[in-house]
Biotite code that builds the C-alpha atoms (Angstrom):
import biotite.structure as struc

atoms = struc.array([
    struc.Atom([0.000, 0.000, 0.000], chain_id="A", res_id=1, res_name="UNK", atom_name="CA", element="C"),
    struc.Atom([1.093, 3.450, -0.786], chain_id="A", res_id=2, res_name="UNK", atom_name="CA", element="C"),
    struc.Atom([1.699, 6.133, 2.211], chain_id="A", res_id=3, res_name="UNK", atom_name="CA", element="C"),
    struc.Atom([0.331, 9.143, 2.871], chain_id="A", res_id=4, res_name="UNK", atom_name="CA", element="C"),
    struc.Atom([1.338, 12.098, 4.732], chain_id="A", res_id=5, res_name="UNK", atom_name="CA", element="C"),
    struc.Atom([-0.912, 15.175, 4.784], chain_id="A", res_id=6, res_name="UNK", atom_name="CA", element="C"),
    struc.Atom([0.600, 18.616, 6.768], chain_id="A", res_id=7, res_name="UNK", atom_name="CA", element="C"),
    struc.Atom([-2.073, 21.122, 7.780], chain_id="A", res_id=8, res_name="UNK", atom_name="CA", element="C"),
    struc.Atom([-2.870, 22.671, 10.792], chain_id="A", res_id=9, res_name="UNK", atom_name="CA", element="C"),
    struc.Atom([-6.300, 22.732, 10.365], chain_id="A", res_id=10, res_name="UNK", atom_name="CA", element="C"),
    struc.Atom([-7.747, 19.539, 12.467], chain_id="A", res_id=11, res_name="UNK", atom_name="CA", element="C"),
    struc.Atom([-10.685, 19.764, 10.344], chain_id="A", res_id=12, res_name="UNK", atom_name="CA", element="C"),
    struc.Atom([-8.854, 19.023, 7.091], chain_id="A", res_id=13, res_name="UNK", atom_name="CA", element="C"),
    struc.Atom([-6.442, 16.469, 8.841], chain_id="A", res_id=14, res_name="UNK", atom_name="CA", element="C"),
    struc.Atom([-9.676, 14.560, 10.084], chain_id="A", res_id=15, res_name="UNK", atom_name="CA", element="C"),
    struc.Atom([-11.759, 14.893, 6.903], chain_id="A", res_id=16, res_name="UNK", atom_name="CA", element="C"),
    struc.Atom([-8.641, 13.409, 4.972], chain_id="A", res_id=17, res_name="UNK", atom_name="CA", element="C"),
    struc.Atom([-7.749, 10.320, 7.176], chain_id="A", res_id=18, res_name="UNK", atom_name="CA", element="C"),
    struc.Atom([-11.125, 9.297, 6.615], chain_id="A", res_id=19, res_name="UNK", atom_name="CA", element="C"),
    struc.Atom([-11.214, 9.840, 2.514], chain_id="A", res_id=20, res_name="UNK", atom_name="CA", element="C"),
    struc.Atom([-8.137, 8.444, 1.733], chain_id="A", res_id=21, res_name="UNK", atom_name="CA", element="C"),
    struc.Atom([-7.635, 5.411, 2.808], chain_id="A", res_id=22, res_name="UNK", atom_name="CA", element="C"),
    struc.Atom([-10.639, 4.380, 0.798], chain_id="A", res_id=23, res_name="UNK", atom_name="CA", element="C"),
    struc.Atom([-8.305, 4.844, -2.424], chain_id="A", res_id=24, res_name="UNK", atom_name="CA", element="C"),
    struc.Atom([-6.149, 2.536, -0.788], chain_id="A", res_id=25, res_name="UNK", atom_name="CA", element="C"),
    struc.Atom([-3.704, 4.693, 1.029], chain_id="A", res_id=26, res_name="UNK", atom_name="CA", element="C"),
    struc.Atom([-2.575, 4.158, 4.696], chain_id="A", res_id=27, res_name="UNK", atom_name="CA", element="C"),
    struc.Atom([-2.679, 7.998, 6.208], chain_id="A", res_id=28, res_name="UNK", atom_name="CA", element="C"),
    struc.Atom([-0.516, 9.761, 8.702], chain_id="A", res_id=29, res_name="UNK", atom_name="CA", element="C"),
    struc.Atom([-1.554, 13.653, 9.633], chain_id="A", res_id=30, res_name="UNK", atom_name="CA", element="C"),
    struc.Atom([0.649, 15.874, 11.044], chain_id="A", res_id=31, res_name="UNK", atom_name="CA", element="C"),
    struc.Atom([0.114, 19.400, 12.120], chain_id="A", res_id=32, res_name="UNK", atom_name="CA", element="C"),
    struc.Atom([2.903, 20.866, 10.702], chain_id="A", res_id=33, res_name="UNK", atom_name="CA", element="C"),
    struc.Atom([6.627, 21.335, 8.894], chain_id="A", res_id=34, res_name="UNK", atom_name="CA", element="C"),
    struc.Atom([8.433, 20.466, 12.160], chain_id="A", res_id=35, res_name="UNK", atom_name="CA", element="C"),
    struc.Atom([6.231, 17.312, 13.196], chain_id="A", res_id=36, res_name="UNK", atom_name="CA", element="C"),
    struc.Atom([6.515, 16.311, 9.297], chain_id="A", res_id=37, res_name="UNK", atom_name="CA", element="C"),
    struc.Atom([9.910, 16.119, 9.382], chain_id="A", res_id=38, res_name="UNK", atom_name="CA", element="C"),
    struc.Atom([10.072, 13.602, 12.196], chain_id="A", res_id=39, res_name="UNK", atom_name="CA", element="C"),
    struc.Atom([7.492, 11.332, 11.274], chain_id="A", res_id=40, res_name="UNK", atom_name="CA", element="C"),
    struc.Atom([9.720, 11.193, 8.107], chain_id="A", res_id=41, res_name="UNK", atom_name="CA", element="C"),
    struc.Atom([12.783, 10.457, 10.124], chain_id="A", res_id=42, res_name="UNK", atom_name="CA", element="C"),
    struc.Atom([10.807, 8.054, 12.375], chain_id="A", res_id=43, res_name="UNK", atom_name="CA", element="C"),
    struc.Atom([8.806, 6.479, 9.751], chain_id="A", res_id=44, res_name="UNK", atom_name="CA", element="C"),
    struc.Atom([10.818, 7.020, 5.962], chain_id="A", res_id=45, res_name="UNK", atom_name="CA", element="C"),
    struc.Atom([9.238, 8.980, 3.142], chain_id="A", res_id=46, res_name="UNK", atom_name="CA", element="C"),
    struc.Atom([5.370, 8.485, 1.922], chain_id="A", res_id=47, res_name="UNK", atom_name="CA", element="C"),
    struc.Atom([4.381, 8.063, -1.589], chain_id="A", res_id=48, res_name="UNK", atom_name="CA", element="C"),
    struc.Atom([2.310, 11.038, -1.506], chain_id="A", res_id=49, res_name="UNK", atom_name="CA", element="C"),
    struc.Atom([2.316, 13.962, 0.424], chain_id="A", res_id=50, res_name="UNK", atom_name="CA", element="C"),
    struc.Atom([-0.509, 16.490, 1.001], chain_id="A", res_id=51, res_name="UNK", atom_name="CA", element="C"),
    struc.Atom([0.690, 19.618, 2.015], chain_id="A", res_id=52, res_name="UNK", atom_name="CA", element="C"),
    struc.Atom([-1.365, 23.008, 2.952], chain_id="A", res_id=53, res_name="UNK", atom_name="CA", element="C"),
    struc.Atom([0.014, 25.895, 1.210], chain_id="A", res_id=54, res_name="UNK", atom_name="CA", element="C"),
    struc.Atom([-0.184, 28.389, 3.900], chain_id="A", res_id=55, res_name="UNK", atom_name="CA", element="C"),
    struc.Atom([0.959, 25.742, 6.468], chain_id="A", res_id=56, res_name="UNK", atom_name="CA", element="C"),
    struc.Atom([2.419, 27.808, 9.834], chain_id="A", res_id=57, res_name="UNK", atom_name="CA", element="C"),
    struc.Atom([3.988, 31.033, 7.837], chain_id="A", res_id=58, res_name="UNK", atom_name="CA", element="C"),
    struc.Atom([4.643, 29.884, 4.563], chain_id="A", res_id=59, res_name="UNK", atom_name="CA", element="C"),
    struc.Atom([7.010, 26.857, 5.550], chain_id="A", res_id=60, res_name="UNK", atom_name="CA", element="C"),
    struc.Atom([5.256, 24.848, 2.899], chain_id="A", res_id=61, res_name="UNK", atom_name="CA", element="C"),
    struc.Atom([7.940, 25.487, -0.448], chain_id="A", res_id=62, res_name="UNK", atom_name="CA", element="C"),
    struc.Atom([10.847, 24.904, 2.177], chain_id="A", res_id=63, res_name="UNK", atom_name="CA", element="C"),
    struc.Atom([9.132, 21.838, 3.415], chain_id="A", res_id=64, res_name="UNK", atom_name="CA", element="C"),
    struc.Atom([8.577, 20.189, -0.089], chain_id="A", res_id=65, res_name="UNK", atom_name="CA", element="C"),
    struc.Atom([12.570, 21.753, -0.996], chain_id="A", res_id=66, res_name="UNK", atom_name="CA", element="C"),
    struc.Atom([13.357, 19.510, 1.930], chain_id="A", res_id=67, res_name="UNK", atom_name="CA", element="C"),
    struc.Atom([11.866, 16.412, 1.472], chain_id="A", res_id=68, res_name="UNK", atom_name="CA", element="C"),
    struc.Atom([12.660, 16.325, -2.216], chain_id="A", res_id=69, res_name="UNK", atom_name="CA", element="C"),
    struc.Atom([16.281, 16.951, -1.377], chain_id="A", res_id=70, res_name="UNK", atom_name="CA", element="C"),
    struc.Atom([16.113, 14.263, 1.022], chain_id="A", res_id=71, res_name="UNK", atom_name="CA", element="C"),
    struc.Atom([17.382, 10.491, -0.390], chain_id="A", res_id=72, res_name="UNK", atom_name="CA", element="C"),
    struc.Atom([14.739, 9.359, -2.646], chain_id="A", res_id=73, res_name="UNK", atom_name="CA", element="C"),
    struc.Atom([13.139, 12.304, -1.979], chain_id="A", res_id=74, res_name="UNK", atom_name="CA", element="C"),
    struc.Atom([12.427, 12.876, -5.640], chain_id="A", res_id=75, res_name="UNK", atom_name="CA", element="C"),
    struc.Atom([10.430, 10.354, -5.911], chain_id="A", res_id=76, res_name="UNK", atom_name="CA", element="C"),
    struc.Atom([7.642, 11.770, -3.300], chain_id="A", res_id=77, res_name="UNK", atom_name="CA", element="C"),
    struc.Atom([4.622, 12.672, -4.860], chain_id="A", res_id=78, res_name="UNK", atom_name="CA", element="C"),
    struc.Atom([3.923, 16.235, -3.344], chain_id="A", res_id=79, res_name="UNK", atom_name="CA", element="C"),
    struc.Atom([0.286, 18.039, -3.467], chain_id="A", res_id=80, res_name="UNK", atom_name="CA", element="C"),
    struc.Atom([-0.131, 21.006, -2.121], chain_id="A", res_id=81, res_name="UNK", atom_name="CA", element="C"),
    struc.Atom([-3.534, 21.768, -0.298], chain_id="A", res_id=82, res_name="UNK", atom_name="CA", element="C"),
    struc.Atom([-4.509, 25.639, -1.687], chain_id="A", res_id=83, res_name="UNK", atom_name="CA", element="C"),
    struc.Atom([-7.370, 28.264, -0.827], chain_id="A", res_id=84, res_name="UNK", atom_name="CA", element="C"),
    struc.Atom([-6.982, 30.202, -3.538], chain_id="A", res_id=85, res_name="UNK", atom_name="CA", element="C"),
    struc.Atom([-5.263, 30.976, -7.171], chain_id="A", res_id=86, res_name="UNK", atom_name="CA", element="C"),
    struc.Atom([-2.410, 32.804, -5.812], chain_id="A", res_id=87, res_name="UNK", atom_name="CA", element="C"),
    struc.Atom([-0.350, 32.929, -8.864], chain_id="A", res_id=88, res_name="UNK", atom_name="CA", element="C"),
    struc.Atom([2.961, 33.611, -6.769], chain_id="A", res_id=89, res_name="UNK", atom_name="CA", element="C"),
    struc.Atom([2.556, 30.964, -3.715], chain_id="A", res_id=90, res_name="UNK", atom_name="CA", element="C"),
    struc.Atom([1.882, 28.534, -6.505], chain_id="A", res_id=91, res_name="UNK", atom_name="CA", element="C"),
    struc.Atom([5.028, 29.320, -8.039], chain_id="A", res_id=92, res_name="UNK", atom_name="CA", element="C"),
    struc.Atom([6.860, 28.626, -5.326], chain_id="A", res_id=93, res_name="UNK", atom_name="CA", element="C"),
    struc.Atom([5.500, 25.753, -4.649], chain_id="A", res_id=94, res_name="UNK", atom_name="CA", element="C"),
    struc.Atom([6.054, 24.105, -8.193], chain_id="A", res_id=95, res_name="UNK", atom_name="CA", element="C"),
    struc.Atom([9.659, 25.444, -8.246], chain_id="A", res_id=96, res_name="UNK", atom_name="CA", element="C"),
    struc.Atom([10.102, 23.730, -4.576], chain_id="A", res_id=97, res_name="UNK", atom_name="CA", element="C"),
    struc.Atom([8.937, 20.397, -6.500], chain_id="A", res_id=98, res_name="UNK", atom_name="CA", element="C"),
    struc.Atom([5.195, 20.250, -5.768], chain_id="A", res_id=99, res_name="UNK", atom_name="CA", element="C"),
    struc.Atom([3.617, 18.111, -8.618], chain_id="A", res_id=100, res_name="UNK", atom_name="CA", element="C"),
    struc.Atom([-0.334, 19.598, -8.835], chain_id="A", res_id=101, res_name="UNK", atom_name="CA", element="C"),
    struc.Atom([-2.888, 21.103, -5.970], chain_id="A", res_id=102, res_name="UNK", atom_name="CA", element="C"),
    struc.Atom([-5.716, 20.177, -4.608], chain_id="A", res_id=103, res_name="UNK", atom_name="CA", element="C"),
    struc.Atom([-8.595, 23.069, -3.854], chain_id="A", res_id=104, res_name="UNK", atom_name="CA", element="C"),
    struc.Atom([-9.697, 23.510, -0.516], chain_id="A", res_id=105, res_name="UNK", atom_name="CA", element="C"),
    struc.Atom([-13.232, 23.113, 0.405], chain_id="A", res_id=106, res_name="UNK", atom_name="CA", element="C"),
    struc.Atom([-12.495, 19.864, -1.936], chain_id="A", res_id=107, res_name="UNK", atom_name="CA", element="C"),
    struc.Atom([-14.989, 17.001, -1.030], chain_id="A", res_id=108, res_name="UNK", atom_name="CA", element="C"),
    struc.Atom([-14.895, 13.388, -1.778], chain_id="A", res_id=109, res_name="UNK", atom_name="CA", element="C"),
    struc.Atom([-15.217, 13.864, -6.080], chain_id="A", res_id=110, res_name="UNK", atom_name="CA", element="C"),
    struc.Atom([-12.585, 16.680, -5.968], chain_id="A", res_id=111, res_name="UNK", atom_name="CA", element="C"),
    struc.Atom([-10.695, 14.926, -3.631], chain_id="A", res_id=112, res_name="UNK", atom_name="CA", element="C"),
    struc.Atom([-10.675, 11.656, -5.327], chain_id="A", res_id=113, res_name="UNK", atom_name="CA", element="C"),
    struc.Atom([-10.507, 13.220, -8.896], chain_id="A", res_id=114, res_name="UNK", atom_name="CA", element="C"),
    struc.Atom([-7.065, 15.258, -7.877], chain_id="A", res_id=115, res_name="UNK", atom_name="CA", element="C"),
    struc.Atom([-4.912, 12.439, -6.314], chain_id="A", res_id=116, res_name="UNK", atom_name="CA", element="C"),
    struc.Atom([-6.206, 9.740, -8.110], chain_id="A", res_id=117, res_name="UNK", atom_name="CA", element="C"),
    struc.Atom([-3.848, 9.998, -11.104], chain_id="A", res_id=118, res_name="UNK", atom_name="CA", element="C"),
    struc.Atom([-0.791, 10.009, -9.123], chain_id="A", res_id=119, res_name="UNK", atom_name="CA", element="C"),
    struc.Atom([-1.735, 6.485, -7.589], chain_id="A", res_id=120, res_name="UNK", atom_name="CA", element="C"),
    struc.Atom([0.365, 3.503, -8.899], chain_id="A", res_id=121, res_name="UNK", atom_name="CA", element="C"),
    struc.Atom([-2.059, 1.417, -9.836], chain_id="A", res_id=122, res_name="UNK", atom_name="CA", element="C"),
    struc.Atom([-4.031, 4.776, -12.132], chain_id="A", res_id=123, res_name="UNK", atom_name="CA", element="C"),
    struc.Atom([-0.633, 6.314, -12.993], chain_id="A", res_id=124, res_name="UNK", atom_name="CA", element="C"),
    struc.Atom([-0.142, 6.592, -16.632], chain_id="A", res_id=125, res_name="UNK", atom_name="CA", element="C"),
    struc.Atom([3.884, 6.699, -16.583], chain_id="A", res_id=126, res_name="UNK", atom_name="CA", element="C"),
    struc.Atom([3.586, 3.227, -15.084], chain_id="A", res_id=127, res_name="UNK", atom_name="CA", element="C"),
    struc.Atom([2.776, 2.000, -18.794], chain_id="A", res_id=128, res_name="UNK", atom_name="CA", element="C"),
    struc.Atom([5.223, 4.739, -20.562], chain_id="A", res_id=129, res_name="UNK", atom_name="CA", element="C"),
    struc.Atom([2.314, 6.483, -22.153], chain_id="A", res_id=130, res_name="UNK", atom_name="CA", element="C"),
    struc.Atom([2.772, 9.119, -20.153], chain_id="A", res_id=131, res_name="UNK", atom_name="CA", element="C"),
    struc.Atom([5.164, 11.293, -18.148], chain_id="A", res_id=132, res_name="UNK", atom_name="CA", element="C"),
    struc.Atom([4.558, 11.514, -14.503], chain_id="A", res_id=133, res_name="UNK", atom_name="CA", element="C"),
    struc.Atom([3.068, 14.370, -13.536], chain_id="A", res_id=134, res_name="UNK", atom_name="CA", element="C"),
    struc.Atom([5.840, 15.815, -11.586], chain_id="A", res_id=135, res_name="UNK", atom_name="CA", element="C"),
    struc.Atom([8.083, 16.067, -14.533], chain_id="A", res_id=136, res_name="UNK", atom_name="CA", element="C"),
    struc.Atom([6.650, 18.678, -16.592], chain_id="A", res_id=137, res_name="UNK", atom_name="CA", element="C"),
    struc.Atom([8.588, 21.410, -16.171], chain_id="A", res_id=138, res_name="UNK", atom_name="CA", element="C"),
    struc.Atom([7.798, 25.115, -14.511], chain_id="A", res_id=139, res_name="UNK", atom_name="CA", element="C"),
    struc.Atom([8.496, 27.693, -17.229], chain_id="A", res_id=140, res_name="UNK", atom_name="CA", element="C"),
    struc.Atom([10.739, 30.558, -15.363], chain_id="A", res_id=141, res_name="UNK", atom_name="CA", element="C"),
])
């Protein structure tokens, strides 16, 4: 089974997501933030997929993902961030810090499903070759 780890403060979110999730076959870990992310990496190795909120505690989010993907195998982590809004600039950040896509808070089950669904292993279209995984396209600077 693929892992999961979803960072956001918000208990709500981290509640409503342990519950959606593992019906797509993921096991789930939530974490509050950058800090307690980084441990249950150290603890625990790196997920699949990781969920990230955008505006998680100051902004840490792009340093967080720059982290983990610099981290051995790192590049390999699938990294979502959760966003409120089109903010053209956070975004940027965030896909030049290595995030693959984003997911758009309120989401519910559809959205939810319908966003991490093609980065799955058994969905993913790169498995085949047809594709290139979604976290390769490139960020035009």
């Amino acid at each position: 089974m693929q892992t999961c780890l979803v960072v956001d403060e918000a208990p709500v979110v981290r509640k409503v997501v342990s519950r959606m999730l593992p019906q797509l076959g993921l096991v789930v870990e939530c974490v509050a933030g950058p800090g307690e992310a980084t441990d249950w990496v150290e603890h625990n190795g790196l997920p699949d997929l990781l969920l990230v909120a955008a505006t998680v505690l100051g902004n840490d989010a792009p340093d967080l993902v720059r982290q983990i993907k610099a981290m051995p195998g790192g590049a390999q982590v699938i990294v979502l961030a959760l966003i409120v809004d089109g903010n053209l600039g956070l975004m940027t950040r965030l896909k030049r810090a290595g995030v693959a896509g984003f997911v758009y808070k309120p989401f519910d089950r559809i959205s939810l499903r319908a966003a991490i669904t093609p980065y799955l292993a058994e969905a993913a279209p790169w498995k085949s070759g047809s594709e290139r995984r979604p976290d390769q396209f490139r960020v035009a600077t």
